[in-house]
C-alpha positions as CSV (number, residue, x, y, z in Angstrom):
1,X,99.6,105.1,117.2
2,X,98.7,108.8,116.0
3,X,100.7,109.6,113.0
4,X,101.5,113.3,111.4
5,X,98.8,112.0,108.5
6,X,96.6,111.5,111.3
7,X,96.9,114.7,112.4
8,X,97.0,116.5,109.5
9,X,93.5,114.6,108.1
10,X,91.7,115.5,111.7
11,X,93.4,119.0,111.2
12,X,91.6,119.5,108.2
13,X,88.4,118.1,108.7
14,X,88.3,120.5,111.5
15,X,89.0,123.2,109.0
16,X,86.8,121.7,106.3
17,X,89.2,121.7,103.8
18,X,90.1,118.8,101.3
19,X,94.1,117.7,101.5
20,X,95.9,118.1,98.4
21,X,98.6,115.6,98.2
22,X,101.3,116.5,96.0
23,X,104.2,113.9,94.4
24,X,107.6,114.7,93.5
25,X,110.0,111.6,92.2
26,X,113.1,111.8,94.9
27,X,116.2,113.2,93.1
28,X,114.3,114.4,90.2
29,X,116.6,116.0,88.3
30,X,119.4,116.0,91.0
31,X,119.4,116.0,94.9
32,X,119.9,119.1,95.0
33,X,116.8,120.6,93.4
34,X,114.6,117.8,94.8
35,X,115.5,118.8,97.9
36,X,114.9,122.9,97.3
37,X,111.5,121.6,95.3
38,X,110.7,119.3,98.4
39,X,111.4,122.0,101.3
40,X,109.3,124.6,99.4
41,X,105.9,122.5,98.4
42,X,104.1,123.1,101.8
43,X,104.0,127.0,101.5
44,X,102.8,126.4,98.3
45,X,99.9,124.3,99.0
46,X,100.8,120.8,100.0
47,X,99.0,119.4,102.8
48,X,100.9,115.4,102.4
49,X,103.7,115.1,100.2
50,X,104.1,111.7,98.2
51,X,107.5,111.2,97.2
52,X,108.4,109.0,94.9
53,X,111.2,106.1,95.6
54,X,113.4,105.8,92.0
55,X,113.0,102.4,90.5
56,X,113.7,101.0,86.6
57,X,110.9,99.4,86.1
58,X,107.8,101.3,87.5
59,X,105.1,99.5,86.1
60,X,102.1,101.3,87.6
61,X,103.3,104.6,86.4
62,X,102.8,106.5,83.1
63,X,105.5,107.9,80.6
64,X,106.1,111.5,82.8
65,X,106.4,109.4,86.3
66,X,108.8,106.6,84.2
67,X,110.6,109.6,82.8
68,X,111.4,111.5,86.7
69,X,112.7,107.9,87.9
70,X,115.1,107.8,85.1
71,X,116.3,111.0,85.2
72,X,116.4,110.3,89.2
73,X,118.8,107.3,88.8
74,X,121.3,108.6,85.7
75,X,121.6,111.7,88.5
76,X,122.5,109.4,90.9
77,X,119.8,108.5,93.2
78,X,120.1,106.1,96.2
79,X,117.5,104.8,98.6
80,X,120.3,106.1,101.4
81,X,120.0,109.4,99.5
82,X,116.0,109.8,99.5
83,X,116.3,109.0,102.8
84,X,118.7,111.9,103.3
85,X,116.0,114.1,101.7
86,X,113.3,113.2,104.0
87,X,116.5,113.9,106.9
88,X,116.9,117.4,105.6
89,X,113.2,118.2,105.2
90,X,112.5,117.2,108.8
91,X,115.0,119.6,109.7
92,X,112.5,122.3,108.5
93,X,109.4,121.4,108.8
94,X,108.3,118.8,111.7
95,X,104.3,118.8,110.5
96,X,103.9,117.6,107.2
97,X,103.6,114.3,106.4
98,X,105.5,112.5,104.1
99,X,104.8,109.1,102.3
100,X,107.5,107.0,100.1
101,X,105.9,105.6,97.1
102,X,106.9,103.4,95.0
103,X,107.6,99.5,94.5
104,X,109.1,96.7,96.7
105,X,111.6,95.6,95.0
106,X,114.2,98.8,96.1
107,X,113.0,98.1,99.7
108,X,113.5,94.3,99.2
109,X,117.5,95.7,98.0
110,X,117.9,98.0,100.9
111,X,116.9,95.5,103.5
112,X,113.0,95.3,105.2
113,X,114.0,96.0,108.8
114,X,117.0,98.3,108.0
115,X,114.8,100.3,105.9
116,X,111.7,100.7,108.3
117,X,113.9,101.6,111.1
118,X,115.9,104.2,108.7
119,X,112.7,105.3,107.2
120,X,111.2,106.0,110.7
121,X,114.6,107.6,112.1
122,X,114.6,110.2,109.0
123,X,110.9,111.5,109.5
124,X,109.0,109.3,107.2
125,X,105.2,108.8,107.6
126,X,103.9,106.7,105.7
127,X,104.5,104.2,102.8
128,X,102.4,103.6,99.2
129,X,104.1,100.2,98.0
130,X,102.2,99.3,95.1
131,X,103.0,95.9,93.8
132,X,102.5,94.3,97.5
133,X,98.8,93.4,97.7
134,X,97.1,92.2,100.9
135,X,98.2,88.5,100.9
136,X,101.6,89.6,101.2
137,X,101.4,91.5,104.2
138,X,103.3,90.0,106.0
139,X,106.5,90.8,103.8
140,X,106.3,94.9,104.4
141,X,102.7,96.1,105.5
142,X,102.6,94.7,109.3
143,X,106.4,95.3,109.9
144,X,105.7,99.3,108.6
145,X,102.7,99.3,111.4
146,X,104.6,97.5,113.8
147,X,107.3,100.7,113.1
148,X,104.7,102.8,113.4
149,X,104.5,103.3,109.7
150,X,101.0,103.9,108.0
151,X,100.6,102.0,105.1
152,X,98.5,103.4,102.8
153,X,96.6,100.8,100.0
154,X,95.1,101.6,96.8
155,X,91.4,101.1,95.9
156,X,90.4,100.9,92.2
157,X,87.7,100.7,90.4
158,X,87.6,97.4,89.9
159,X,88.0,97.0,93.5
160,X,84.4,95.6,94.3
161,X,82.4,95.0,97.4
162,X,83.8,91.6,98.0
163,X,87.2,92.6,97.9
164,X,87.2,96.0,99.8
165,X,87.8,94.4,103.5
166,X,91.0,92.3,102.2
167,X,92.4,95.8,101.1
168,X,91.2,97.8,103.9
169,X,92.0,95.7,106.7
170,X,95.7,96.8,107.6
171,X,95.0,100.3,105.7
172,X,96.4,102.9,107.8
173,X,96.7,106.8,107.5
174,X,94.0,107.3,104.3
175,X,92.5,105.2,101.2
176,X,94.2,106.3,97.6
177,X,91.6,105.8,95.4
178,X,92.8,105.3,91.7
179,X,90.3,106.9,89.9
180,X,90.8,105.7,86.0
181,X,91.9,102.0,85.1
182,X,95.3,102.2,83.7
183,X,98.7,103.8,84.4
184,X,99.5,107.4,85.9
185,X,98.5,110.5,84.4
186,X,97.2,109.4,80.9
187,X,93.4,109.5,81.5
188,X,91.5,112.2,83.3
189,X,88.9,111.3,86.4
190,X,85.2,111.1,85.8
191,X,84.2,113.6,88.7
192,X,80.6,111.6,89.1
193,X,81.9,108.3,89.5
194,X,85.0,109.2,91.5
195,X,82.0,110.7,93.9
196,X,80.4,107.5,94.1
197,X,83.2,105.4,94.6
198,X,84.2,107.5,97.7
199,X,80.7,107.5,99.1
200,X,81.0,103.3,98.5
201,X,84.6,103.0,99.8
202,X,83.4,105.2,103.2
203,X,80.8,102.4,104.0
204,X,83.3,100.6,104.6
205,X,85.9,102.5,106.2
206,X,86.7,105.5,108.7
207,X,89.7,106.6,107.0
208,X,90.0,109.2,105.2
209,X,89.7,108.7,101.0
210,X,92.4,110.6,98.5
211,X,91.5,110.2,95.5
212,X,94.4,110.7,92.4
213,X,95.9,109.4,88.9
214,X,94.6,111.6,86.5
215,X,94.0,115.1,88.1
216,X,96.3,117.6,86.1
217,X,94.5,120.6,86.7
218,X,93.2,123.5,89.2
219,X,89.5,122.8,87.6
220,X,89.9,118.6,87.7
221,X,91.7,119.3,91.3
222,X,88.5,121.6,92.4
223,X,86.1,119.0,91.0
224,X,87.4,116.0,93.4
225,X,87.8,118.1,96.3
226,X,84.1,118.3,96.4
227,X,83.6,114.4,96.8
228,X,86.8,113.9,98.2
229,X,89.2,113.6,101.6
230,X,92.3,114.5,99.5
231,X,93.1,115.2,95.9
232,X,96.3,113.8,94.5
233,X,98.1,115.2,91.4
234,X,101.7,113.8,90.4
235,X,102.3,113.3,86.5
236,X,101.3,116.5,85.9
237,X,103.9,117.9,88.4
238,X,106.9,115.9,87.3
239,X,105.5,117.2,83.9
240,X,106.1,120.6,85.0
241,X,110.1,119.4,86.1
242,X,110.7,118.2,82.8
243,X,109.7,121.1,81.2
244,X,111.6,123.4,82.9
245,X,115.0,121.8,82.2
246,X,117.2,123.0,79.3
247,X,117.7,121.3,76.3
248,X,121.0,119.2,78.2
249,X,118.4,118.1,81.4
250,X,119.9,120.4,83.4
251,X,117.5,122.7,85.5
252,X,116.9,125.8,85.3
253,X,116.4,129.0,88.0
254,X,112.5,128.3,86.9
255,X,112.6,124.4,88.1
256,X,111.3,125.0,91.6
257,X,108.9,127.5,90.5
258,X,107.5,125.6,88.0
259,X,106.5,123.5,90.3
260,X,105.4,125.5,93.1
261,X,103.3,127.8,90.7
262,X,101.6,124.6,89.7
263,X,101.1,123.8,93.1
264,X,99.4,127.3,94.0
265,X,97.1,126.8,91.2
266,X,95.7,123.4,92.3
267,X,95.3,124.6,96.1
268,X,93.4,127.1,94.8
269,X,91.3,124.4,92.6
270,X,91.2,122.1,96.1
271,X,89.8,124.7,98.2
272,X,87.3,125.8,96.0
273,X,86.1,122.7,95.4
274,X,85.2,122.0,98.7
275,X,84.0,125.7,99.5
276,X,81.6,125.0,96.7
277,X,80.5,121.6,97.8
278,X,80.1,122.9,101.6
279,X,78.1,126.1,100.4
């Protein structure tokens, strides 16, 4: 199975560049505008888009991500409706991938098979489920592959030696380092110790390693992308939503290019970062 994150990595490395992987939260503030915000992030820099799947209680995620789901749901947000995003995005653009993240329990709801087989039919790439560790793989992660799903794991920093294998073995498409301890987008990355996680994670596997939670900025961004496969920012853009929204939560004509301004500024930072690193 060779999968458009497949592609897009080797495409890449050939190029020498670093990925930058950009999250959006699906129906953040309203279909509508997730789907013009969605549809415009790979001109603006996105190599993979993460996008998020709406849930009440996202327990790995910090106050901005918490904040996008809400406003995602009181908007009206379905899993039938993300999946109608990734439809109309595919209609555009057949290259980049796209990975749901999120939690199990909305996939649990929707129905395992019905939902791979949906997920795969709309365009979908890969999946980020982050309360599923590897003893339960059975329950999502060899089904996805078995659809021809990648299924992306997390690595921490507590994640030692000993337990790297368990996490890597059904790892598909690339490794998402988490590079603090903690939820989303509260602390920033160490840029030395991320580099030597990746260089210890890479003994151990092929893939390639993005590395995110944390990374707000063009110089943070530019920092990682010299140790790094892929550099993922997401608080900071949902940040960027929730500050363009009137005083009602309505957006704004400056919504999408908030975010697509924010977007040019950390390519730039991801490039650099590895022209530096190469030179």
């Amino acid at each position: 199975m060779t999968t458009r994150i497949d592609l897009r990595f080797a495409k890449l490395r050939r190029e020498g560049r670093t990925a930058l992987v950009t999250f959006v939260t699906a129906g953040d503030p309203d279909y509508d505008t997730s789907a013009a915000i969605l549809a415009a992030l790979p001109a603006a820099g996105a190599d993979l888009i993460e996008l998020g799947m709406p849930f009440t209680d996202p327990m790995a995620d910090g106050p901005a991500i918490q904040a996008a789901s809400l406003r995602a749901l009181s908007a009206g947000q379905t899993m039938v409706k993300t999946l109608a995003l990734v439809r109309a995005f595919r209609a555009r653009d057949d290259a980049t991938p796209i990975v749901l993240m999120g939690y199990y329990n909305p996939i649990y709801v929707y129905g395992v098979e019905r939902f791979l087989g949906d997920a795969r039919t709309a365009g979908v790439d890969g999946l980020i489920v982050v309360d599923l560790p590897p003893e339960e793989d059975q329950e999502l992660c060899l089904p996805a592959l078995r659809a021809d799903l990648n299924f992306v794991r997390l690595a921490t920093p507590t994640t030692d030696d000993a337990r790297l294998p368990a996490v890597l073995a059904n790892t598909s498409g690339f490794v998402y380092y988490v590079s603090v301890t903690g939820i989303t987008g509260v602390r920033a990355p160490d840029a030395a110790k991320v580099g030597a996680a990746v260089e210890r994670i890479k003994r151990h596997t092929r893939l390639p390693v993005a590395v995110g939670f944390g990374v707000k900025t063009a110089e943070q961004a530019s920092e990682i992308a010299a140790a790094a496969d892929g550099v993922v920012v997401g608080s900071a853009l949902v940040e960027a939503v929730r500050a363009s929204l009137d005083k009602n939560g309505t957006p704004t004509a400056g919504t999408v290019g908030a975010v697509t301004g924010l977007v040019r500024q950390l390519r730039d930072g991801v490039r650099a970062g590895r022209r530096q690193a190469a030179g």
